[in-house]
C-alpha positions in Angstrom: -27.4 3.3 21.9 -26.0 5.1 19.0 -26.8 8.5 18.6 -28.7 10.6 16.0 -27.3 10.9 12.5 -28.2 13.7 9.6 -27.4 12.5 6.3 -25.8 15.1 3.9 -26.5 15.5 0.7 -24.0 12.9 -0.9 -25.3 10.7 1.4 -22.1 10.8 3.9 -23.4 11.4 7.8 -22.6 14.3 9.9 -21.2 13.4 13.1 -19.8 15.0 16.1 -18.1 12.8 18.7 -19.4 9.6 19.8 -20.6 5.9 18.9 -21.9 6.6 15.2 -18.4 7.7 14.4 -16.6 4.1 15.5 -17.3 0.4 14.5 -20.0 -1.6 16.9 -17.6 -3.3 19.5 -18.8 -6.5 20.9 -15.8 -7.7 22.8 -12.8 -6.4 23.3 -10.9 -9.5 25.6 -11.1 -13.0 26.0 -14.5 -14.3 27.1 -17.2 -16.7 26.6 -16.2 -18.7 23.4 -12.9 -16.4 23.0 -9.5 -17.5 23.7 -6.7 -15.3 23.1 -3.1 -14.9 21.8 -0.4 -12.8 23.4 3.0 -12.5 22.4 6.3 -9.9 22.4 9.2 -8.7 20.9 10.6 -12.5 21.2 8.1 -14.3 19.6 8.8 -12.5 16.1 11.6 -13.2 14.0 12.8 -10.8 11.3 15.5 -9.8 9.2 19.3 -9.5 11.5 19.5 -5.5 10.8 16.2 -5.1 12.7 16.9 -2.5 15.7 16.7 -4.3 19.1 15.2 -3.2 22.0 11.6 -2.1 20.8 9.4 -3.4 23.0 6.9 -5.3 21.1 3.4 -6.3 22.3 0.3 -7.9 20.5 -2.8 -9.8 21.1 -5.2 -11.5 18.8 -8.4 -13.6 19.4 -8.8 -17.3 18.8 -12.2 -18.9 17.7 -13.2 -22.4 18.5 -13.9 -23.6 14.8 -12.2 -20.5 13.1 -8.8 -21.7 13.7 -7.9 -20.7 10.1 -8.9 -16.6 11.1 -6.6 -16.9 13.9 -3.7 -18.5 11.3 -4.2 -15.4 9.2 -4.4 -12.5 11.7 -0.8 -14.3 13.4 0.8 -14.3 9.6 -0.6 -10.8 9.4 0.9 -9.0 12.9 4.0 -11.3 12.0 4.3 -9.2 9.2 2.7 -5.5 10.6 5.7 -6.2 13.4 8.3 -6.9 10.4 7.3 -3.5 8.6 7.0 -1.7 11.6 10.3 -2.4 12.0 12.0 -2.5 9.0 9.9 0.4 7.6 10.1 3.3 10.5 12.9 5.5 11.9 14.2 5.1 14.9 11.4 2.5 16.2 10.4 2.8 20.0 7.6 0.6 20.7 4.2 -0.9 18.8 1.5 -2.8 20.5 -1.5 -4.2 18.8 -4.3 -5.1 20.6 -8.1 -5.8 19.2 -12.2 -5.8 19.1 -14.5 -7.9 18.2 -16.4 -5.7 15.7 -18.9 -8.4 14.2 -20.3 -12.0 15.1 -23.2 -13.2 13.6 -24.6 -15.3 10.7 -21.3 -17.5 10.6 -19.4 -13.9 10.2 -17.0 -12.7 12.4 -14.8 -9.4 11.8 -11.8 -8.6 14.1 -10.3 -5.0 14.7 -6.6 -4.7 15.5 -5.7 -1.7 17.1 -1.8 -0.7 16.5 -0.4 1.7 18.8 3.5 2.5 17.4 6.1 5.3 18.3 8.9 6.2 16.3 11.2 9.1 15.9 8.1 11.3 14.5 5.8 10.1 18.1 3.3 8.4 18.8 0.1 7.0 16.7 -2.5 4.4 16.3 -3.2 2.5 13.5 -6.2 0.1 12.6 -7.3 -2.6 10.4 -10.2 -4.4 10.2 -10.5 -8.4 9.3 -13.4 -10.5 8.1 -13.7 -14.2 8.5 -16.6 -16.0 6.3 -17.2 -19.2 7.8 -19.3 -20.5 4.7 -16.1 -20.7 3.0 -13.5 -20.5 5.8 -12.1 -17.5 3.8 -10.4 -14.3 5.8 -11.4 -10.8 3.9 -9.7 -7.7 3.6 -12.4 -4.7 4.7 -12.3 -3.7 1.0 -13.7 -7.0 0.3 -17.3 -5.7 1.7 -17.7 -3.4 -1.1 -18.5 -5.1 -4.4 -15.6 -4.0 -6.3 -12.9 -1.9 -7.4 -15.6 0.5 -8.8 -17.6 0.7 -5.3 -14.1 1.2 -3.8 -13.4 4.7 -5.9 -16.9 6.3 -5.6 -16.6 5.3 -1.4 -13.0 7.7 -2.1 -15.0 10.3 -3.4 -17.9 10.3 -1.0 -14.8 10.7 1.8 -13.4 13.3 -0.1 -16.6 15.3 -0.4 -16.8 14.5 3.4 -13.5 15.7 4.5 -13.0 19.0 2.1 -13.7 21.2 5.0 -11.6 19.8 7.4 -8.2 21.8 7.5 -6.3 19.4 9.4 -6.5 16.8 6.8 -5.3 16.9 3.2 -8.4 15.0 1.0 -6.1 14.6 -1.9 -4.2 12.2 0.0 -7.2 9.9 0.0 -7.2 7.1 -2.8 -9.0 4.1 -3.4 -6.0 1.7 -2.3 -6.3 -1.6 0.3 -4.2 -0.2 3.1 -6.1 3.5 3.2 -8.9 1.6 3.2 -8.3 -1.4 5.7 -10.5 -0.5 8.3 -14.5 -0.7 7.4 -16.8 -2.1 9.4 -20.5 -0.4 10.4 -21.5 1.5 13.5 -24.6 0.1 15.7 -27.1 1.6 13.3 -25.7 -0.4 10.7 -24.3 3.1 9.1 -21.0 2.0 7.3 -17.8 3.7 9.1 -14.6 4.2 7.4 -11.6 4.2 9.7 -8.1 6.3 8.4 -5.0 5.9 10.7 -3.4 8.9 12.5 -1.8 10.7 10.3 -2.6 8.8 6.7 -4.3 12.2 5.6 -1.8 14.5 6.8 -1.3 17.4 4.3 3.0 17.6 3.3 4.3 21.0 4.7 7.8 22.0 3.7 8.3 18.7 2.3 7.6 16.5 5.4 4.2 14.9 7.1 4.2 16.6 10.2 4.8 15.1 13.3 2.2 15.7 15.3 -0.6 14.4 13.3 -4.3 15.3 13.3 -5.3 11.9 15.0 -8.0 9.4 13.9 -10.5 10.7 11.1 -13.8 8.6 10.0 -16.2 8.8 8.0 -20.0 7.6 8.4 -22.0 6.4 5.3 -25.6 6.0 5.4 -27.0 2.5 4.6 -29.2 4.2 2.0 -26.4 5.3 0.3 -23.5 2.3 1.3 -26.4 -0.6 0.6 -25.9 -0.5 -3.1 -21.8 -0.5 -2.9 -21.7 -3.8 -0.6 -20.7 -7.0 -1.5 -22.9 -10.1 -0.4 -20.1 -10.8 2.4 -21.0 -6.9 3.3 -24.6 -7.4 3.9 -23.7 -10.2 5.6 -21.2 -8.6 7.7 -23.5 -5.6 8.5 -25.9 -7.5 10.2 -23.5 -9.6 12.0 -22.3 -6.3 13.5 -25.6 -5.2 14.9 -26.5 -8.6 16.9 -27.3 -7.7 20.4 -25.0 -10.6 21.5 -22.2 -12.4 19.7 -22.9 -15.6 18.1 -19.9 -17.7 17.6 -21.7 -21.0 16.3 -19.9 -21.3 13.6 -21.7 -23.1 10.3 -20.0 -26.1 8.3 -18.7 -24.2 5.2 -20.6 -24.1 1.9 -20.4 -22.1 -1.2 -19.7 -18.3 -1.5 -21.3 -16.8 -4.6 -19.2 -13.3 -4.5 -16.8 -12.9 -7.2 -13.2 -13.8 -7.2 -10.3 -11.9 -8.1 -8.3 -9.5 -6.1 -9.6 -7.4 -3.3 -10.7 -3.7 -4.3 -8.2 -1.5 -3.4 -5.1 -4.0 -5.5 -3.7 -2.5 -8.2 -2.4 -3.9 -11.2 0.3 -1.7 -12.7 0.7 -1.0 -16.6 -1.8 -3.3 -19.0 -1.8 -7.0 -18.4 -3.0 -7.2 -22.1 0.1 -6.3 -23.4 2.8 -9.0 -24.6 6.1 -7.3 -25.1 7.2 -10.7 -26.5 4.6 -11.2 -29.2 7.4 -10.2 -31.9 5.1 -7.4 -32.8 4.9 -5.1 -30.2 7.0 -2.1 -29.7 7.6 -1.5 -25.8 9.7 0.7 -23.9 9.6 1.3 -19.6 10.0 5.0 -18.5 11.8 4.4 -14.7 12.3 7.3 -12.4 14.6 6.9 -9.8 15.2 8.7 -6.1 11.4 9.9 -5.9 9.1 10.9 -4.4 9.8 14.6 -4.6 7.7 17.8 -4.9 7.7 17.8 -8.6 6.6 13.8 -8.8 2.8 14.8 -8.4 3.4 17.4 -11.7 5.2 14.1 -13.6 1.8 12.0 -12.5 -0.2 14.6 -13.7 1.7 14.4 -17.4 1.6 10.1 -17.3 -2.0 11.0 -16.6 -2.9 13.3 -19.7 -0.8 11.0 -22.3 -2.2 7.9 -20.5 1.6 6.3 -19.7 1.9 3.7 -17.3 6.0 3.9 -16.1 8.2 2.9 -13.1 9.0 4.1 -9.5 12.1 3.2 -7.8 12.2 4.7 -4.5 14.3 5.6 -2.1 13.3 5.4 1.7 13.8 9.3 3.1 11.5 10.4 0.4 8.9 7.6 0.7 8.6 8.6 4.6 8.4 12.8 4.0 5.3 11.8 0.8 3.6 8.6 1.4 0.5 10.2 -0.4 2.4 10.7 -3.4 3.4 7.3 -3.4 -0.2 6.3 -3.2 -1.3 8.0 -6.2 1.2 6.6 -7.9 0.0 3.1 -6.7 -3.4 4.0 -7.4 -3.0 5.5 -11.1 -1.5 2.2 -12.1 2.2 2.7 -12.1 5.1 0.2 -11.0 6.5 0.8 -7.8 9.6 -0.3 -7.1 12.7 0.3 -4.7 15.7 1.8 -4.9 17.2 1.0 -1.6 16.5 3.3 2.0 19.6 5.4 1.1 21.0 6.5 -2.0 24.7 4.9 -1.5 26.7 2.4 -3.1 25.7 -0.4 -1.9 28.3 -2.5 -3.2 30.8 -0.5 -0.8 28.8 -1.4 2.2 29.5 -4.2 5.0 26.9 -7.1 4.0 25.2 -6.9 7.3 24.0 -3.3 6.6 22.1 -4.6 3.0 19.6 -6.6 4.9 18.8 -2.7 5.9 19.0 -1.1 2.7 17.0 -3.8 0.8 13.7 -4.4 3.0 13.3 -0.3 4.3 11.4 0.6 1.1 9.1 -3.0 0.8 8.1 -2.3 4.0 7.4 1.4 3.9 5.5 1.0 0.3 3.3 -1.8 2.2 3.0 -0.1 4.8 1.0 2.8 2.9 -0.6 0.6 0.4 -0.5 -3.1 0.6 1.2 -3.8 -2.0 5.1 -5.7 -1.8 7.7 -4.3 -4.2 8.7 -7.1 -6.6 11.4 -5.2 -8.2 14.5 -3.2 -6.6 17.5 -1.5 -8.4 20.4 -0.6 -6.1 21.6 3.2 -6.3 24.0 4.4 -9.4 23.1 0.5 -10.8 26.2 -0.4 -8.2 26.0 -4.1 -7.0 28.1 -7.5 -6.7 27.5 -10.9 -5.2 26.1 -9.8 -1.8 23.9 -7.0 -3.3 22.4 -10.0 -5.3 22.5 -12.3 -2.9 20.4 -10.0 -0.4 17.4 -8.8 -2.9 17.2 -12.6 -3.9 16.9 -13.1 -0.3 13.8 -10.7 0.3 12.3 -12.0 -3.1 12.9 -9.5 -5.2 14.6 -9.6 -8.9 17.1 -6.9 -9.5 16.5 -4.5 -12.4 19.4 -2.0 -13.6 18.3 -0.4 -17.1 19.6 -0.4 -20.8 19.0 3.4 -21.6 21.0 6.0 -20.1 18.9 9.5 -20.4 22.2 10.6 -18.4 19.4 13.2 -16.9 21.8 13.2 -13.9 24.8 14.9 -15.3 23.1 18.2 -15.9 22.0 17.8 -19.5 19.4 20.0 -21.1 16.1 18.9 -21.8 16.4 18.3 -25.9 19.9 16.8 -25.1 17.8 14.2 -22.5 15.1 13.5 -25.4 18.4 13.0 -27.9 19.6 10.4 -25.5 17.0 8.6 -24.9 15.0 8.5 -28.4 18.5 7.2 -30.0 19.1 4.4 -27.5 15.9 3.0 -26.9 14.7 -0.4 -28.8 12.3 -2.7 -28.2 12.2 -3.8 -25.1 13.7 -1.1 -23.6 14.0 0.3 -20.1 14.6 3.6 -19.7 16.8 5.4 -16.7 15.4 9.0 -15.3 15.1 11.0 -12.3 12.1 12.9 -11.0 14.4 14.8 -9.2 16.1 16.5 -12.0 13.8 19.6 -13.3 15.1 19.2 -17.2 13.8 15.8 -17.0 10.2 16.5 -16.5 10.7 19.3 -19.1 11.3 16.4 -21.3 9.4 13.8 -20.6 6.6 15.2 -22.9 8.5 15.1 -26.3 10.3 11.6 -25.4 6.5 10.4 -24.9 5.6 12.1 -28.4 8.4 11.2 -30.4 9.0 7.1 -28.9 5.0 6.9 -29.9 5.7 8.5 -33.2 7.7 5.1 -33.5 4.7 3.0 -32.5 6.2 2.2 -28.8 4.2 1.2 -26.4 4.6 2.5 -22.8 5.0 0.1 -20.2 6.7 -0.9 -16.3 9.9 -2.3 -16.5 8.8 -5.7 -15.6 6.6 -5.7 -19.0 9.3 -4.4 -20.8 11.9 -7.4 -19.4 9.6 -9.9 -20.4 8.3 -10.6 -16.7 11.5 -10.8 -13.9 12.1 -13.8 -11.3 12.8 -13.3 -7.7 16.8 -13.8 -7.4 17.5 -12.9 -11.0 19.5 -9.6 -12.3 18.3 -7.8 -15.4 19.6 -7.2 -17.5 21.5 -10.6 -17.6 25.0 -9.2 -18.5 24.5 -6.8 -15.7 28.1 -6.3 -14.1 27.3 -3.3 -11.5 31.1 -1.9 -12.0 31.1 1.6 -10.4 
């Protein structure tokens, strides 16, 4: 029986411990009308720098006429285990186990539980899973809110929410699928919104802590959530407050909700823009070796001259400000990588690329959802096994055709000189967060390029679109 709730004013529910705080569980192991899927470390294959020995272990349901949910959630932990991997230091273990958090009205919805430890400890992680048997369609929990609107005011009701709590930093909260992959509803049919350890850790000295403040939720009324849910929402609310599951499964019909991406996918720069109409001016602003503590003060400048630009990242920072990187995702910016460490890769032994190359993808989808199209080796170095590996993880390789030469120690007006005289149409633009002269610049490079009618936009826009496997620009010779 779920205990009492008091509704605050923005329509959030206070909560102490206990069962309004967590999603209705109605089966957490094979049963009745359940089969199951258990695998380890063996049963997943990956890229050949992947560490070995971390001990691997996951389980997944199986439903008699949902065979297509249990397709997705495998291609899904096939790829969490990947990440986990690939995207962690010094991986130890990660197990994934699950709930059945909803089964009724032909919808199911299926919690996986991720238990991992690293170098930093030990943590759980959770994401939630809707299957529509109308339409045989598997959901992201985003996709019970209506849209990307309902998404951001469901960010600021948390926000609200969490502003007193000291162990947990609200500005790290933003409307993005992978902070917001577990949603499902408590037995009352409240809505509860599930953040993994540590997601809204505050940055101290430049690093997430390692001990983390554990799970946080948050608990919306249904007087307040009602009017933010999607029709698979409704649906999936009452399917979580059946007394009993119901796994008769109807033959699939029509779904009426909207298509389009999920809320919480962000589509960086402005699709409406055509840097090849012969008439448009545009020009890509790229930072490289970010995030870093002044990256939030460049955001805040993109923000107030409305710019869209280009992240490429580098793995240490991306691990010490993951929240950074999520505003970055969320404001509509390109995010790219720039390798796990800043080296030349062109000097390394081609079985340490494989490393270098999928550390970032998996850390950036790992905190957001999104996978890095885009990667640009450190100092622009690369030959035919630098190539060869980014085609291999589907990426297209992007160098630049505007030194700002922000790295050799150059003053601010001698950065804006650079860049202002090299830049044409179609431009893309090499700078460093890092470097304090450049963000001392960046706001008279944005006045004077627009003083020339350009048009600010992510490097893929300003290439003219990129292919997986392909190095721009062509001529690209990676000599350093």
């Amino acid at each position: 029986m779920a205990l009492p709730l008091a509704a605050c004013e923005n329509g959030a529910v206070s909560v102490g411990a206990g069962d309004p705080q967590r999603l209705t569980v109605l089966a957490d192991g094979a049963g009745e009308g359940l089969g199951e899927w258990r695998g380890g470390a063996g049963d997943f294959t990956g890229h050949p720098h992947e560490p070995k020995g971390v001990e691997v272990s996951v389980a997944y349901p199986e439903f008699e006429g949902a065979e297509a949910f249990a397709e997705d959630l495998a291609a899904r932990v096939d790829q969490e285990v990947r990440d986990f991997r690939a995207g962690t230091r010094d991986p130890v273990s990660l197990d994934i186990g699950w709930e059945l958090v909803a089964a009724g009205d032909g919808v199911l919805g299926v919690r996986l539980v991720r238990t991992e430890e690293d170098m930093h400890g030990l943590r759980e992680g959770y994401s939630t899973y809707w299957y529509d048997a109308r339409d045989l369609s598997v959901s992201y929990s985003t996709q019970l809110l209506r849209g990307q609107a309902e998404l951001a005011e469901l960010n600021a009701i948390a926000r609200e929410e969490l502003a007193d709590d000291e162990d947990v930093d609200p500005d790290a909260l933003h409307p993005v699928l992978r902070t917001y992959d577990s949603i499902g509803f408590n037995a009352s049919g409240d809505l509860v919104v599930e953040y993994d350890d540590g997601h809204l850790s505050p940055i101290v000295d430049g690093h997430v802590p390692d001990s983390s403040p554990g799970r946080r939720s948050v608990v919306v009324g249904h007087e307040v959530a009602g009017p933010l849910l999607s029709g698979l929402g409704e649906r999936a609310r009452e399917a979580s407050m059946v007394a009993e599951p119901d796994l008769d499964l109807p033959e699939a019909a029509a779904n009426d909700d909207a298509d389009g991406p999920p809320p919480g996918v962000v589509t960086a720069g402005d699709p409406e823009v055509d840097c090849r109409d012969g008439e448009t001016r545009c020009v890509a602003l790229t930072f490289d070796d970010g995030p870093v503590e002044a990256t939030p003060h460049l955001l805040d400048i993109l923000a107030a001259e409305e710019v869209t630009a280009s992240f490429f990242l580098n793995g240490g920072p991306t691990l010490t400000r993951p929240s950074v990187l999520r505003r970055a995702y969320a404001e509509g910016h390109e995010i790219a990588s720039h390798g796990d460490e800043h080296e030349h890769m062109n000097r390394m032994d081609p079985e340490h690329l494989a490393a270098q190359t999928a550390a970032v993808s998996a850390m950036v989808r790992r905190q957001t959802g999104f996978t890095v199209e885009r990667f640009r080796p450190p100092f622009g170095a690369t030959n035919d096994d630098v190539h060869a590996e980014i085609a291999a993880q589907d990426m297209a390789e992007v160098a630049w055709t505007v030194d700002s030469r922000d790295w050799e120690g150059h003053a601010p007006d001698e950065i804006v000189e650079n860049v202002v005289a090299g830049v044409g149409p179609g431009a893309v633009v090499l700078l460093h967060d890092p470097q304090p002269a450049t963000l001392a610049a960046v706001p008279e490079i944005i006045e004077r390029l627009r003083e020339k009618d350009y048009v600010f936009v992510t490097s893929g826009q300003a290439l003219g679109g990129t292919e997986p496997g392909n190095v721009y620009p062509p001529d690209w010779d990676g000599d350093w």
